[in-house]
VMD Tcl script that draws the C-alpha trace (Angstrom):
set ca {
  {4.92 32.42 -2.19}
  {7.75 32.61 -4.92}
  {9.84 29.64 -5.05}
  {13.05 31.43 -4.66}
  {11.85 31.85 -0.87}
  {11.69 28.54 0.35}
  {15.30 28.29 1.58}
  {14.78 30.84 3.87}
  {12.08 28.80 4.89}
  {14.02 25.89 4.73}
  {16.73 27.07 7.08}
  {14.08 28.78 9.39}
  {12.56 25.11 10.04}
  {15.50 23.32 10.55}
  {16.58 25.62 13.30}
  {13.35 25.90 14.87}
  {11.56 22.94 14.52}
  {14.72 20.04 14.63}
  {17.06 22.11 16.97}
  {16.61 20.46 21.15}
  {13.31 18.42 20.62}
  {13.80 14.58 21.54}
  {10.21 14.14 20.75}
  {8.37 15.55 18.10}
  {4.76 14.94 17.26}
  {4.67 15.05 13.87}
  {8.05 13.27 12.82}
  {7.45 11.35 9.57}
  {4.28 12.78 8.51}
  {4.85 11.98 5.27}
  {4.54 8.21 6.05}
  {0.46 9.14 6.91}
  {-0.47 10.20 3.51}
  {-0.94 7.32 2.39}
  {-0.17 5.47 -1.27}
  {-2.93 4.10 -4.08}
  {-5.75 5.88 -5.31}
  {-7.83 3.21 -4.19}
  {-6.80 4.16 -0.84}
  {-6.94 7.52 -1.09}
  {-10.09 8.10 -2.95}
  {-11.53 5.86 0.22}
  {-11.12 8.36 2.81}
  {-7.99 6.55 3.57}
  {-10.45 4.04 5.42}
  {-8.79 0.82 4.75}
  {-7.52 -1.46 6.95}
  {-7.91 -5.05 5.26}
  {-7.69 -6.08 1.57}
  {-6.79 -8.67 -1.41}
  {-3.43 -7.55 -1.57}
  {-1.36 -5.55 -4.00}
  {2.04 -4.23 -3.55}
  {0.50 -0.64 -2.09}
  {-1.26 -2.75 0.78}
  {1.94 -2.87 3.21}
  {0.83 0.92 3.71}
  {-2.15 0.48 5.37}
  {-1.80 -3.59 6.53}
  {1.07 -5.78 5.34}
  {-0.86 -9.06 6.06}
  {-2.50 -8.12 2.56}
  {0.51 -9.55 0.99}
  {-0.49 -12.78 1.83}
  {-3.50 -13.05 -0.37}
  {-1.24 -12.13 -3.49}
  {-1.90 -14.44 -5.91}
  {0.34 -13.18 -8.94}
  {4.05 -11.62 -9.16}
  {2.80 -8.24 -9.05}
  {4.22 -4.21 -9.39}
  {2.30 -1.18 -8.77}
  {3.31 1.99 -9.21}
  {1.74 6.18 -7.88}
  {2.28 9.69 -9.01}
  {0.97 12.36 -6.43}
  {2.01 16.10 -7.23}
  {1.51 19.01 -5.03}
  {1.38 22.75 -5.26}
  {1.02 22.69 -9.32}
  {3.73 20.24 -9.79}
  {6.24 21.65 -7.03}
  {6.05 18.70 -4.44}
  {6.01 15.40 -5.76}
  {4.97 12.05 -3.73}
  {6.10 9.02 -5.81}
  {5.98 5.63 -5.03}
  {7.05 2.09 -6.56}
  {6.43 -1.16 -5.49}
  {6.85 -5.11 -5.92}
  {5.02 -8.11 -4.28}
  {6.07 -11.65 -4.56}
  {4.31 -14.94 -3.42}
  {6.38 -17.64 -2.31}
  {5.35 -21.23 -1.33}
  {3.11 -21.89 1.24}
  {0.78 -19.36 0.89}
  {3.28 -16.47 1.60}
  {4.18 -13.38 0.38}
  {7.11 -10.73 0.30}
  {7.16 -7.35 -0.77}
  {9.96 -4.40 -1.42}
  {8.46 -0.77 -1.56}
  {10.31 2.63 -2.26}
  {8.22 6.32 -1.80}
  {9.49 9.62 -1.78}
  {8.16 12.98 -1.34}
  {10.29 15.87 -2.26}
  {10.92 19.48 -4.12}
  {13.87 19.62 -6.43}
  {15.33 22.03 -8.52}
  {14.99 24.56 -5.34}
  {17.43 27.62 -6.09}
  {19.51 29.08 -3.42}
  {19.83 32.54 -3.54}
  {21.72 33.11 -0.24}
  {24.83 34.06 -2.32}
  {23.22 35.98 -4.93}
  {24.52 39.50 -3.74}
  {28.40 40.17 -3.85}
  {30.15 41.85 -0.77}
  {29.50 45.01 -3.26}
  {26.33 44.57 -3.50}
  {25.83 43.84 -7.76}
  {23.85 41.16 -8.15}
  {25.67 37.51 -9.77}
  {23.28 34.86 -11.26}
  {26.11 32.44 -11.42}
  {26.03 32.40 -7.69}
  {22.84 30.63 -7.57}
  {22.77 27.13 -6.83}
  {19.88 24.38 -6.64}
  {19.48 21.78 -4.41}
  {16.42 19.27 -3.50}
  {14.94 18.60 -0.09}
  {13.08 14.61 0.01}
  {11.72 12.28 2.30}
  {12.08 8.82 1.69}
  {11.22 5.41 2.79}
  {12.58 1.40 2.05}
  {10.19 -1.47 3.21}
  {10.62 -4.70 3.27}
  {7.65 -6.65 3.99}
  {6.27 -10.41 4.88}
  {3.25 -11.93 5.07}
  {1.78 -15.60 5.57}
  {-1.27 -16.83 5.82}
  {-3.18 -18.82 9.23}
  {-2.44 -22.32 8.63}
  {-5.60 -23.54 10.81}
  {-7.78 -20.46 10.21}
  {-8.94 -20.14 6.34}
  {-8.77 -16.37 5.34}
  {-6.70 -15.28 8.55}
  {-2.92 -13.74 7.51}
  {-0.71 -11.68 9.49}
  {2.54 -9.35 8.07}
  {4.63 -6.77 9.36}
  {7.44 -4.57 7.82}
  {10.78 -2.98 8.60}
  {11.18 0.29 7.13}
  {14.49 2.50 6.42}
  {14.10 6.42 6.46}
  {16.23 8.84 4.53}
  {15.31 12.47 5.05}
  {17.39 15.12 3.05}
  {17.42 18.92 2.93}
  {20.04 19.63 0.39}
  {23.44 19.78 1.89}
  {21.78 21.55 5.72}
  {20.64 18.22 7.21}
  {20.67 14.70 6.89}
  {18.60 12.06 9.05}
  {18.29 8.29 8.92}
  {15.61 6.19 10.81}
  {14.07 2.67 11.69}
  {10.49 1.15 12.69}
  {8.59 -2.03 11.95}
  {4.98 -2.29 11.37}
  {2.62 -5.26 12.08}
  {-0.61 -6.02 10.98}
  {-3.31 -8.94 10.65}
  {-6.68 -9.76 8.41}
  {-9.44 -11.54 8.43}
  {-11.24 -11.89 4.83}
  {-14.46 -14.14 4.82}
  {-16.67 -14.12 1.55}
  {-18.57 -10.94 2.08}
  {-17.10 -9.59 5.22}
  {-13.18 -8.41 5.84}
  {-11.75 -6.84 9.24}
  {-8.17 -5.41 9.77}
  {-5.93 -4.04 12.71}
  {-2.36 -2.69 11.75}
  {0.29 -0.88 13.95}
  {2.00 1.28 12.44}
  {5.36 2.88 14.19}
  {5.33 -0.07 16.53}
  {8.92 -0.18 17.65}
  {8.44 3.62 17.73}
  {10.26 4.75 14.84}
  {13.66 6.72 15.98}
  {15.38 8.87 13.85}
  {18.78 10.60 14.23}
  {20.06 14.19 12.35}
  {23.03 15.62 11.29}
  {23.67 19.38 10.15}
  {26.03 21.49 7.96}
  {25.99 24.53 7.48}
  {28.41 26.79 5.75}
  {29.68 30.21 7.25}
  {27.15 32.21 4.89}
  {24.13 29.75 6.69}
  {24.95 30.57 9.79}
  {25.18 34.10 9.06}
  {21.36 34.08 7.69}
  {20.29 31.62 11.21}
  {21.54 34.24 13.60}
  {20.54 37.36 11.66}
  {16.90 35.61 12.03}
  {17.80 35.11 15.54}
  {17.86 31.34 15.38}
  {20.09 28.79 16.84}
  {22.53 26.80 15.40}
  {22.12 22.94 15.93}
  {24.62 20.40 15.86}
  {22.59 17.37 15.78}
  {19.02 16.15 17.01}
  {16.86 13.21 17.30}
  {13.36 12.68 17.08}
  {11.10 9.38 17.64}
  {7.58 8.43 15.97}
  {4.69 7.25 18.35}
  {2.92 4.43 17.49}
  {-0.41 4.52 15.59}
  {-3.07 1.42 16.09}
  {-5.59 1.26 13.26}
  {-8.85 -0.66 13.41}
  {-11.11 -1.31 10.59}
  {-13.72 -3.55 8.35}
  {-15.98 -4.06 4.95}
  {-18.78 -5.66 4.38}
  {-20.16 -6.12 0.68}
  {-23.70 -5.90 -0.60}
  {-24.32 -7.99 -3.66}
  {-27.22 -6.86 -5.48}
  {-28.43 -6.85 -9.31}
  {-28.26 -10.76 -9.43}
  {-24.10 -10.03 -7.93}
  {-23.97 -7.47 -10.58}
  {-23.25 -4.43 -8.53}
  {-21.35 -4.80 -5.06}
  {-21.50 -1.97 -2.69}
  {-19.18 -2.27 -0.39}
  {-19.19 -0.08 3.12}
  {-16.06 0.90 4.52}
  {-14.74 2.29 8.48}
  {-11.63 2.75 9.94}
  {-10.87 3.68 13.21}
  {-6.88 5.28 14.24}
  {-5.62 5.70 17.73}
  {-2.79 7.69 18.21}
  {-0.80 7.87 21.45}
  {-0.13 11.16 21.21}
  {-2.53 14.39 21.24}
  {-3.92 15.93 18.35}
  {-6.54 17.79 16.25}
  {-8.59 15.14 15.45}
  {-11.93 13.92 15.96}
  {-10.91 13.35 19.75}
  {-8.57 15.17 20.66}
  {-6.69 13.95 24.54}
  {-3.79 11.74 25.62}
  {-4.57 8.59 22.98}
  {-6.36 10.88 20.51}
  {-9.81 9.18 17.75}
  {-9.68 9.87 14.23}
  {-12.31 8.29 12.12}
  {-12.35 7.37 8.46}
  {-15.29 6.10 6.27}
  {-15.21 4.83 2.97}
  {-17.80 3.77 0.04}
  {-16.86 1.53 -2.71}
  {-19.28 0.47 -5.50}
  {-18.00 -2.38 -8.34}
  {-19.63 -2.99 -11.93}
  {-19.39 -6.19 -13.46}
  {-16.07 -6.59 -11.50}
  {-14.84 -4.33 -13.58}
  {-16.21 -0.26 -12.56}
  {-15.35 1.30 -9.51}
  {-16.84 4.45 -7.97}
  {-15.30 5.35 -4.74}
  {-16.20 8.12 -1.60}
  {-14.71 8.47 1.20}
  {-14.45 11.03 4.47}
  {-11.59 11.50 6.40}
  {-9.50 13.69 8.60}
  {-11.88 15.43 11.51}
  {-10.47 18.12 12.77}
  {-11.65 20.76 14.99}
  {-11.74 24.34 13.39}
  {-13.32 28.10 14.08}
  {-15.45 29.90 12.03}
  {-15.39 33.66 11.19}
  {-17.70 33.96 14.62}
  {-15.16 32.21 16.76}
  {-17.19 29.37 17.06}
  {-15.81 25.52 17.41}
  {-16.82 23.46 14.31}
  {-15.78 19.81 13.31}
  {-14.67 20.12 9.64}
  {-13.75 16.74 7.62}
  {-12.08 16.57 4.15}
  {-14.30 14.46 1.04}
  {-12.58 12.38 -1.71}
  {-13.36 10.84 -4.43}
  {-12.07 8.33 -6.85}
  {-12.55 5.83 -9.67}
  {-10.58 2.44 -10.96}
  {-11.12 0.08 -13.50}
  {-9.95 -3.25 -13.36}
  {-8.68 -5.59 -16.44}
  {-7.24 -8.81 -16.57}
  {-3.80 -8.02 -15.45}
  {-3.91 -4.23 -15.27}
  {-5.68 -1.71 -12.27}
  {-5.52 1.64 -12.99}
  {-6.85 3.98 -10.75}
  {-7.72 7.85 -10.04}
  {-8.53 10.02 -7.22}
  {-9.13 13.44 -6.24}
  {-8.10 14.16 -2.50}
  {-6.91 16.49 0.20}
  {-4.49 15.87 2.44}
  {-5.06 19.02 4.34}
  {-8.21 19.83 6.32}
  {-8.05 23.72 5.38}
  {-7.70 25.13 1.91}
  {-7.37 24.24 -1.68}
  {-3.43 24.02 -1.76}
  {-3.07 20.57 -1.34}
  {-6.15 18.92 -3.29}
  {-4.54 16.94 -6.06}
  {-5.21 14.38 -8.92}
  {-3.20 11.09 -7.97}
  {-3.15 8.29 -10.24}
  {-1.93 4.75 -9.48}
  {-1.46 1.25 -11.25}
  {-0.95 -2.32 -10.67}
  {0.26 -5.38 -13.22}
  {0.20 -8.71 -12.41}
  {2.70 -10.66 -14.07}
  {0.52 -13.66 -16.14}
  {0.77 -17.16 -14.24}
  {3.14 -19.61 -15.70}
  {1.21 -22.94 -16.39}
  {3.34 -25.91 -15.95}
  {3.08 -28.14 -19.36}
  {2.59 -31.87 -17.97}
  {5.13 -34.42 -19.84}
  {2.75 -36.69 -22.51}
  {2.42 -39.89 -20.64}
  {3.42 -42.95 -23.00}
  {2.11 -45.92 -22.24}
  {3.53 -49.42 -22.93}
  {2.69 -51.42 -25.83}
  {0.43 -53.97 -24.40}
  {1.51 -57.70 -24.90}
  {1.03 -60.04 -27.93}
  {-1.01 -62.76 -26.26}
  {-3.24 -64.90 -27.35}
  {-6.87 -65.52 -25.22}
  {-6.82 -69.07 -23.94}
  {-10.16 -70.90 -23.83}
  {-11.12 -72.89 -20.69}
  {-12.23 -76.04 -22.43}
  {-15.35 -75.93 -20.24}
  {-16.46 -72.66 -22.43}
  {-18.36 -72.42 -25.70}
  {-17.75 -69.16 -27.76}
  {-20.51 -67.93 -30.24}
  {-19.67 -65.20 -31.83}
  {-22.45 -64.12 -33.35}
  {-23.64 -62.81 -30.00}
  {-20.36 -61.70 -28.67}
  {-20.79 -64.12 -24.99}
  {-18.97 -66.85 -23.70}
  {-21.39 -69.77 -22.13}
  {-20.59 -72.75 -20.43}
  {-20.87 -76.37 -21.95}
  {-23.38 -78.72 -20.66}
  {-22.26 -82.31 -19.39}
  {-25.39 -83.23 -21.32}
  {-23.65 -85.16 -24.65}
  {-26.97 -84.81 -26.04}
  {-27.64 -81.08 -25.59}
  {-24.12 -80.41 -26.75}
  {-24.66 -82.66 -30.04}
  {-27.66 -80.11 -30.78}
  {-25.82 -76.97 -30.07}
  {-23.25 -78.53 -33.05}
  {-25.90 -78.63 -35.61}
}
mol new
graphics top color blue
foreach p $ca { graphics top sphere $p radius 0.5 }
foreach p [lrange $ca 0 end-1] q [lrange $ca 1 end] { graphics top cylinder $p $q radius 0.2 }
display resetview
C-alpha cells in the first residue's frame, strides 16, 4: 500500500467505524500492546513484578516495590518505520513504603500527505496543494502504589489515565478510566491480578471536515458524523511466577502464566460472552545479570487453506541485561496473530537514579574531667601488679607488707 493512500483510508474509517456506535469492541486497542521488552518478549504474560516505571501497564501495585528514583524509556516501530509506539516513564518512592509514577505513550504516523487537493478544478496536477498531517493515540497516567502494612510482600496500586486520540484536523477524542491492581511477591513465588478499564473507560469525539472531505465521504457513499462516543470494557488479568534456582543460585528459571478475561466476545482462546485468552512466559537469569526470555501469546482461532478451524498463537522472544543502575532490554514480537507486517524489534531501558547516603554529623565527645582517684584509706595499691587489695587489721601483717 503506498503511503499517499492512507487518507482515503483514514476518512473511510472514521465514517464507518466511529459514525452511530455507542459501544465499540475494540476502542483503545492501542492500550493492549503493551510497553517493555521485558514484557513483550514474555508473551505479554506478566501480571506481578519488582517494579519499574513500565509496570503500571500490566499491574500498578509494582510501583510499590521501587526502591530507587527511577525512568525508563521504549521505542517500538511498525511497518518499516511508518508507525511508531513510544513510551516514557518516571517512578518515584515516597515514605512509607510507597510509590508514584507519571507515564506518557503514543502510537502514531506522521508526516502523512494529503493528496485530496492535489488536482485543480482543471484537472493539472499542483504539488503545492499537498499537505501533511499526523494521526496518534496517546495516553497520561498517573499512578500510586503502597505496600500491605500487616502483610510483608503484599502492595496494591491503581491508575487514572487521560486519552488523546488525533486524526489530523478530521477528529478529535478525549477519554478517562482507572486501573487497579494488587501483588503478592514471596521469595521464590509472585502472583498478580490487575483490572484494567475498570471504570470502563469512556471516550467522546468530535469531527471536522472541510467541504472537499465531505465531498470524498459521500462520493464513497459514507456518512457524515457529527460526533460519537465509544466506551472500553473492562479487562481482569490473573497471573503468577515461580523461580527455579539451580547451579548453586547461579541460573534462575523462572516460569511464567497469565490468564485475561474480557467481558466482551472475541477471537481468542475462548471465544463467548466473558471471552479466555492465555499467555505463557519463560524467563532464564545468569549471574543476575543475563536474561533469555520466551513467551506465547495471543490464541486465536484461524482457517487453513482446507477450511478447517485451527488455534494459531504468536512466539516472542527477547533478551536484557542488567547493570548496576542501567536495564536495557530487546525483543522480537508480533502483535498480530496473522502475517509478518507487524513483527518488530522493540528496545527498552531503565536508570535508577544512585541512592543518596545521608553523611552522619562526627559525634564529639566531651573532654572528660581533671580528677584525681581518691584512695579509700582501707585500700593498699601495688603497682607492680596493677590491683588494689584491702589492708589487714593485723598491725603485724601490715608491718611485713612495708618491708
Amino acid at each position: 500500500m503506498k503511503r499517499h493512500q492512507i487518507i482515503i483510508i483514514i476518512l473511510l474509517a472514521i465514517s464507518t467505524n466511529v459514525y452511530g456506535q455507542a459501544v465499540r469492541k475494540y476502542s483503545n486497542e492501542f492500550l493492549k500492546i503493551g510497553v517493555g521488552a521485558r514484557y513483550l518478549g514474555l508473551g505479554s504474560s506478566l501480571s506481578s513484578s519488582k517494579g519499574d516505571p513500565m509496570s503500571v501497564f500490566y499491574n500498578p501495585a509494582a510501583l510499590a516495590t521501587v526502591e530507587q528514583t527511577s525512568i525508563g524509556a521504549m521505542h517500538n516501530s511498525y511497518f518499516a518505520g511508518i508507525a511508531n509506539f513510544d513510551y516514557a516513564g518516571l517512578a518515584i518512592p515516597i515514605k512509607n513504603d510507597q510509590a508514584i509514577g507519571f507515564s506518557l505513550i503514543r502510537l502514531g504516523i506522521d508526516n502523512i500527505p494529503n493528496t485530496i487537493d492535489l488536482y485543480n478544478p482543471d484537472g493539472t496536477i499542483n504539488y503545492d496543494n499537498i499537505k501533511s498531517f499526523s494521526i496518534s493515540d496517546m495516553a497520561g497516567y498517573i499512578s500510586f502504589a503502597k505496600s500491605a502494612v500487616r502483610k510483608e510482600g503484599l502492595s496494591f496500586g491503581g491508575s487514572a489515565k487521560i486519552i488523546h486520540r488525533n486524526y489530523g484536523s478530521f477528529a478529535t477524542a478525549w477519554g478517562f478510566g482507572l486501573d487497579v491492581g494488587a501483588q503478592y511477591i514471596s521469595d521464590n513465588f509472585q502472583i498478580g491480578a490487575f483490572a484494567q478499564d475498570i471504570s470502563t473507560t469512556f471516550s467522546t469525539w468530535s469531527f471536522s471536515f472541510t467541504d472537499r472531505e465531505k465531498e470524498v465521504l459521500r462520493a464513497t457513499n459514507n456518512e457524515i458524523p457529527n460526533s460519537s462516543s465509544e466506551i472500553t470494557l473492562p479487562a481482569i488479568h490473573f497471573g503468577g511466577q515461580y523461580t527455579y534456582k539451580i547451579a548453586k543460585e547461579k541460573i534462575h528459571l523462572t516460569p511464567i502464566g497469565k490468564i485475561t478475561l474480557y467481558t466482551d466476545q472475541r477471537n481468542v482462546l475462548i471465544s463467548g460472552p466473558v471471552s479466555v485468552d492465555l499467555s505463557l512466559g519463560l524467563e532464564s537469569k545468569f549471574l543476575d545479570v543475563a536474561y533469555l526470555r520466551l513467551g506465547v501469546n495471543n490464541f486465536t482461532k484461524a482457517l487453513n487453506g482446507l477450511g478447517e478451524e485451527y488455534t494459531s498463537v504468536v512466539p516472542s522472544l527477547g533478551v536484557g541485561v542488567k547493570l548496576d543502575q542501567f536495564d536495557i532490554d530487546y525483543s522480537y514480537n508480533n502483535i498480530a496473530n496473522t502475517g509478518i507486517g507487524l513483527y518488530s524489534h522493540v528496545f527498552s531501558g531503565v536508570y535508577r537514579f544512585p541512592t543518596k547516603v545521608k553523611k552522619n554529623s562526627p559525634i564529639i565527645m566531651p573532654p572528660a574531667p581533671n580528677i584525681d582517684p581518691v584512695l579509700d584509706k582501707d585500700f593498699d595499691t601495688d603497682i607492680m601488679k596493677g590491683t588494689i587489695a584491702p589492708k589487714s587489721s593485723d598491725p603485724k601483717k601490715n608491718a611485713g607488707d612495708n618491708k
